[in-house]
C-alpha positions in Angstrom: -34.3 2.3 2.7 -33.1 1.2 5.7 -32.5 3.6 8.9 -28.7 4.5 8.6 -26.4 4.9 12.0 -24.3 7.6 12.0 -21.3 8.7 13.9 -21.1 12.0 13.5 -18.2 14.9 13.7 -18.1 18.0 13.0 -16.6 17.7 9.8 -19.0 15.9 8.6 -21.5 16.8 5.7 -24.9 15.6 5.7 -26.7 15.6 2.4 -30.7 16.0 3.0 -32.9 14.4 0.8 -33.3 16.4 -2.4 -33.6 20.2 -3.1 -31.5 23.1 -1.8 -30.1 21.9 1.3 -26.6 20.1 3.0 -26.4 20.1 6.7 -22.9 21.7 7.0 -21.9 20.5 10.7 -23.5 17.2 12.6 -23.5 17.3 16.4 -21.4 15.4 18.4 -22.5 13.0 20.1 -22.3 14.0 24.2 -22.4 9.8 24.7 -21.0 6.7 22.9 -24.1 5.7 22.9 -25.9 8.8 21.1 -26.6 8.3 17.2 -27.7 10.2 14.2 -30.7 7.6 13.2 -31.8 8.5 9.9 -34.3 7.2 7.3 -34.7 8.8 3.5 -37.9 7.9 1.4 -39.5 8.9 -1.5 -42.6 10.9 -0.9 -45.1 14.1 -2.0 -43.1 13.9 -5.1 -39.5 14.1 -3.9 -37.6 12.6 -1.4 -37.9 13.1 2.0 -35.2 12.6 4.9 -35.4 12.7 8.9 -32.6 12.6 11.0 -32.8 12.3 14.8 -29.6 12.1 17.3 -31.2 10.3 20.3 -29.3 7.7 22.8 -32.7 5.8 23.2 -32.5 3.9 19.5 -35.9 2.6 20.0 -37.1 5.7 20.5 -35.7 7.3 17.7 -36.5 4.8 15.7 -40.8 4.9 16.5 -40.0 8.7 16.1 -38.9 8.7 12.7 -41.7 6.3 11.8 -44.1 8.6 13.5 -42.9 11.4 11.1 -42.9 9.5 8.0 -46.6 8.7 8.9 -47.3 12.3 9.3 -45.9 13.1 6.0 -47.6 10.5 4.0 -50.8 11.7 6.2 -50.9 15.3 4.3 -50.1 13.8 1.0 -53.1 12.0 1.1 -55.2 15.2 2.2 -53.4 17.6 -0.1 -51.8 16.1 -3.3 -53.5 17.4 -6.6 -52.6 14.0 -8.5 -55.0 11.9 -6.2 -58.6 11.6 -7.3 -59.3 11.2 -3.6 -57.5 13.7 -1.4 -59.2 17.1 -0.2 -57.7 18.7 -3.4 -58.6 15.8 -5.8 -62.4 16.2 -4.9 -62.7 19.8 -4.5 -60.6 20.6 -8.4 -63.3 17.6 -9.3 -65.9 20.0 -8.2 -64.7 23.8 -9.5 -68.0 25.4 -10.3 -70.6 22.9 -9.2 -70.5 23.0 -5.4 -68.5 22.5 -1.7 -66.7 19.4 -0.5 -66.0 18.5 2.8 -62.1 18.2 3.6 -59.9 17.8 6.6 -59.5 20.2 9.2 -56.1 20.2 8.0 -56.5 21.0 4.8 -58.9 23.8 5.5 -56.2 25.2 8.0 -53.9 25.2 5.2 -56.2 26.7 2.7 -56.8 29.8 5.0 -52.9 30.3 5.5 -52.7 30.4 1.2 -55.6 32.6 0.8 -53.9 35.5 3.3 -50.9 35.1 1.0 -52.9 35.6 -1.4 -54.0 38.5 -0.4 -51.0 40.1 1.1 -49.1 39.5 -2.4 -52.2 40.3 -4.8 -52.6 37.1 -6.0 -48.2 36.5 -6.9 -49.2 33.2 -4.7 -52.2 31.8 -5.8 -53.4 28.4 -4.3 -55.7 28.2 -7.5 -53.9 28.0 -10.7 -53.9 24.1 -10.8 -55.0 24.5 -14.4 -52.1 26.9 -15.3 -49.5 24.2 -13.7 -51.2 21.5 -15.5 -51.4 23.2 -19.1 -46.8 24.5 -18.4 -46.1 20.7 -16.7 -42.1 21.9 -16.8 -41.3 17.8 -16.1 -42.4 17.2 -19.3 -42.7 19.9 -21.9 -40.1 20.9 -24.1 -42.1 23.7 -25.8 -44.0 26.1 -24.3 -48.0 25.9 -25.1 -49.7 27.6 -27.1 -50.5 31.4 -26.3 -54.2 31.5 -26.4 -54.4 28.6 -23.8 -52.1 30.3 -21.5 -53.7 34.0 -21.8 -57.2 32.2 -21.0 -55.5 32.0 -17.6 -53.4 35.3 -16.8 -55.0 37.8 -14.7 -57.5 35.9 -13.2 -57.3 36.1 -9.8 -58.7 32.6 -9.1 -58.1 32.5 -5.7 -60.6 34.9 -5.4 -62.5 31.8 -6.5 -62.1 29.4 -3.2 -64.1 29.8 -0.3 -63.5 28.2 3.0 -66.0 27.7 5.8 -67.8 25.0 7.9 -71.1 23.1 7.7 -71.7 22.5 10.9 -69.2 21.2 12.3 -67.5 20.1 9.4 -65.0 22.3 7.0 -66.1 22.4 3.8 -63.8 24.2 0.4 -65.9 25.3 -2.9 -64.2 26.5 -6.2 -66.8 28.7 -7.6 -65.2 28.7 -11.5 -64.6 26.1 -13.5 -60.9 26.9 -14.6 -59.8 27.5 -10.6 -58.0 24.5 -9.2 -56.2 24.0 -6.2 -52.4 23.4 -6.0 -51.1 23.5 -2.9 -47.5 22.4 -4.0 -46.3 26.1 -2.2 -47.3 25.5 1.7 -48.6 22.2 1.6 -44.8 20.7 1.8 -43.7 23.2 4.9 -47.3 22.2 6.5 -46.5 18.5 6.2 -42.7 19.5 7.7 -44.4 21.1 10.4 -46.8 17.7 11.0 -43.4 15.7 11.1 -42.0 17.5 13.8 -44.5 18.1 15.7 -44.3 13.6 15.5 -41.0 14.2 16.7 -41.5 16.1 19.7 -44.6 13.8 20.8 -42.6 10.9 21.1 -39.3 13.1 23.0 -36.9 13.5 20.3 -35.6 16.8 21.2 -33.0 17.1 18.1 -33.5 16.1 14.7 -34.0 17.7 11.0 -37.0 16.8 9.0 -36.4 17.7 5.3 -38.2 17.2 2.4 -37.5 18.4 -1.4 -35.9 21.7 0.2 -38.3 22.4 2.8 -36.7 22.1 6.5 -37.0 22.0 9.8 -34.2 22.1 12.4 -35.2 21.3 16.0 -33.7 22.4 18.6 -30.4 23.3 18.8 -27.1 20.7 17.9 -25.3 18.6 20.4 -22.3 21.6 21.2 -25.8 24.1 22.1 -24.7 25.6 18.8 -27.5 25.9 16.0 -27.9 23.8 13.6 -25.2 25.4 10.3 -27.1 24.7 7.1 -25.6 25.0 3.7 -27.0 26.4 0.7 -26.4 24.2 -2.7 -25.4 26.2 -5.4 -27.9 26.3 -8.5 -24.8 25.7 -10.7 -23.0 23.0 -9.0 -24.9 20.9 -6.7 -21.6 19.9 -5.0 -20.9 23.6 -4.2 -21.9 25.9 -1.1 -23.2 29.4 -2.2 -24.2 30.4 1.5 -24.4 29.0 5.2 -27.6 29.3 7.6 -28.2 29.2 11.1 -31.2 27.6 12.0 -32.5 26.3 15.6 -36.2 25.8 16.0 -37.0 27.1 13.0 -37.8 26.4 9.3 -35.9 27.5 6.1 -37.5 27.3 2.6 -36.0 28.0 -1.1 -37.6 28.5 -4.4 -35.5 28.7 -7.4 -36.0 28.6 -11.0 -33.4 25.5 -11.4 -34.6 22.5 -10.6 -37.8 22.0 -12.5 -37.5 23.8 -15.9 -37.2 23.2 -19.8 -35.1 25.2 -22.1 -36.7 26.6 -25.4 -35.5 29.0 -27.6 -32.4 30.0 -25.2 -35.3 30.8 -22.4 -35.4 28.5 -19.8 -39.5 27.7 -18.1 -39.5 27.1 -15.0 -42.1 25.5 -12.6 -42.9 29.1 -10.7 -45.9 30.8 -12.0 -46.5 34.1 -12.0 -50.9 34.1 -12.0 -50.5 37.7 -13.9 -49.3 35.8 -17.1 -50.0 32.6 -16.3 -46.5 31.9 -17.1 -43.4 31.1 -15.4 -41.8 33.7 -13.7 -39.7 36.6 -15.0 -36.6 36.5 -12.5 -32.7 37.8 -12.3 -33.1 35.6 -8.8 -32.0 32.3 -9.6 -32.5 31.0 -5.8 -34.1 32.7 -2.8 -34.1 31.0 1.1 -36.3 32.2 3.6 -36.2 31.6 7.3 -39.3 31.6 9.7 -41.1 30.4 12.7 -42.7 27.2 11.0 -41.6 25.6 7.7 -45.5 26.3 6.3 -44.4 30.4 6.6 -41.4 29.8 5.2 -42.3 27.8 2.2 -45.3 29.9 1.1 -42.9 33.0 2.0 -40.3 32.0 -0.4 -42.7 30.8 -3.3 -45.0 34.0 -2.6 -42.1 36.3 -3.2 -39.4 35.0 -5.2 -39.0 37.4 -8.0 -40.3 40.3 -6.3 -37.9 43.5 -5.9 -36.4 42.8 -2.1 -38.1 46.0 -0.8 -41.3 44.3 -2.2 -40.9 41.5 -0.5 -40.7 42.6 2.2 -43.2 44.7 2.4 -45.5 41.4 1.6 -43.7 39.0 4.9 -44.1 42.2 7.0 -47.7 42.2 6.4 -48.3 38.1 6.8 -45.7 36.4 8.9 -43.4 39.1 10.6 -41.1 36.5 11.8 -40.2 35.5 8.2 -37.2 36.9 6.5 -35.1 36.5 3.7 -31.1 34.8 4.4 -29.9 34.1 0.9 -30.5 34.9 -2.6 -28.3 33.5 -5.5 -28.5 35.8 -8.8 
């Protein structure tokens, strides 16, 4: 798609990429010359969208490009559906033996396991083969019991260790039925890799969103921050709630986006690796705010469901800068 030019106001609405998100006031411009420059692509399974307000086109332009590269950078590292990534070739490997991978990946991998930890095992980076046997894109049935209870209560991240061989990182899955999915971080990591693109070449204002997993950077044009609006599970055109973000990510997971409906139940695509099953929730939608969009996108997939007081007790313990802004029942 090609980059869009934007003259902004502040009535204007912004629709970012896909997921939860609507950015619910655009700067103003402080010169003719200063435009929103924004490109929108399809990428890590959804679509991703970077906006940038810059005066210096060209520079906005290599900026974007820069993030885009970033993006597509971790999704070769950390997607599950290639045979070659860091996750590819270590699932390849569960229960025979290590693989090297990206110091990247490995950085990633040691932010899921303290999650892990901190929420005993409700966000597991290891139940690849759980996610695989549900796939909520496709099924319209759940599967059979005795494949799913083979999974439940396993603990499998307990599975993946994480350490260096000289001085190289190196991942190893030490049971066969661990896998890696790192479809609850690795999105806020690669949001995180895109700004950081944005910042190396100057832009000092821009949104990096992808699938519901953003990043506002710095402030907007008026010194304001950045007002973003919640989507409504129900109505996608609706507003359920408004956010204030400036430097600073925001992450939701909800139980309405990726689901089939069977027997007046609706199976969604979060698992809860106690039942190897989607989750049991009265939360339809839960957004999180924090210091980097990795914390807040393994903060809102490690705790959606749990009772708030739980919750918080689990972000107090692993990022203290994370904290819940909205939840839709």
């Amino acid at each position: 798609m090609r980059d869009a030019h934007i003259r902004t106001s502040r009535r204007n609405l912004l629709v970012l990429g896909a997921g939860a998100f609507v950015l619910a006031a655009v700067p103003l411009a402080r010169s003719r010359r200063a435009r929103l420059v924004r490109r929108r692509l399809p990428i890590m399974g959804t679509i991703a969208d970077v906006a940038v307000v810059d005066a210096d086109h060209d520079r906005a332009h290599a900026a974007i490009g820069a993030a885009f590269a970033a993006l597509g950078d971790v999704d070769r590292r950390m997607s599950r559906f290639r045979a070659t990534s860091d996750v590819g070739r270590a699932n390849a490997r569960a229960g025979r033996g290590p693989v090297v991978i990206g110091a990247d990946t490995a950085r990633v991998l040691a932010a899921a396991l303290r999650w892990a930890e901190a929420s005993d095992g409700r966000f597991d980076p290891c139940v690849g083969r759980a996610v695989e046997l549900w796939d909520v894109g496709r099924r319209t049935s759940p599967p059979a019991g005795e494949r799913v209870e083979r999974l439940a209560a396993r603990g499998l991240y307990r599975a993946l260790d994480v350490d260096t061989w000289g001085s190289r990182a190196v991942a190893r899955l030490t049971e066969a039925d661990a896998a890696l999915d790192l479809g609850g971080i690795a999105k806020g990591y690669a949001v995180d890799r895109a700004v950081d693109a944005l910042r190396e070449h100057g832009v000092r204002q821009g949104l990096v969103n992808v699938g519901g997993d953003l990043y506002a950077l710095g402030g907007s044009e008026d010194g304001d921050p950045w007002r973003v609006g919640v989507r409504s599970p129900d109505d996608p055109t609706r507003l359920v709630g408004r956010v204030d973000v400036e430097d600073a990510g925001i992450a939701t997971s909800g139980d309405y986006e990726r689901f089939f409906e069977h027997g007046g139940r609706r199976f969604h695509h979060l698992l809860d690796p106690r039942t190897a099953s989607p989750r049991a929730v009265t939360t339809h939608s839960l957004t999180v705010r924090a210091e980097t969009c990795m914390t807040a996108d393994a903060a809102a997939t490690a705790v959606f469901g749990m009772p708030r007081d739980a919750a918080r007790s689990v972000l107090r313990a692993v990022a203290p800068d994370a904290c819940i802004v909205e939840t839709v029942t």
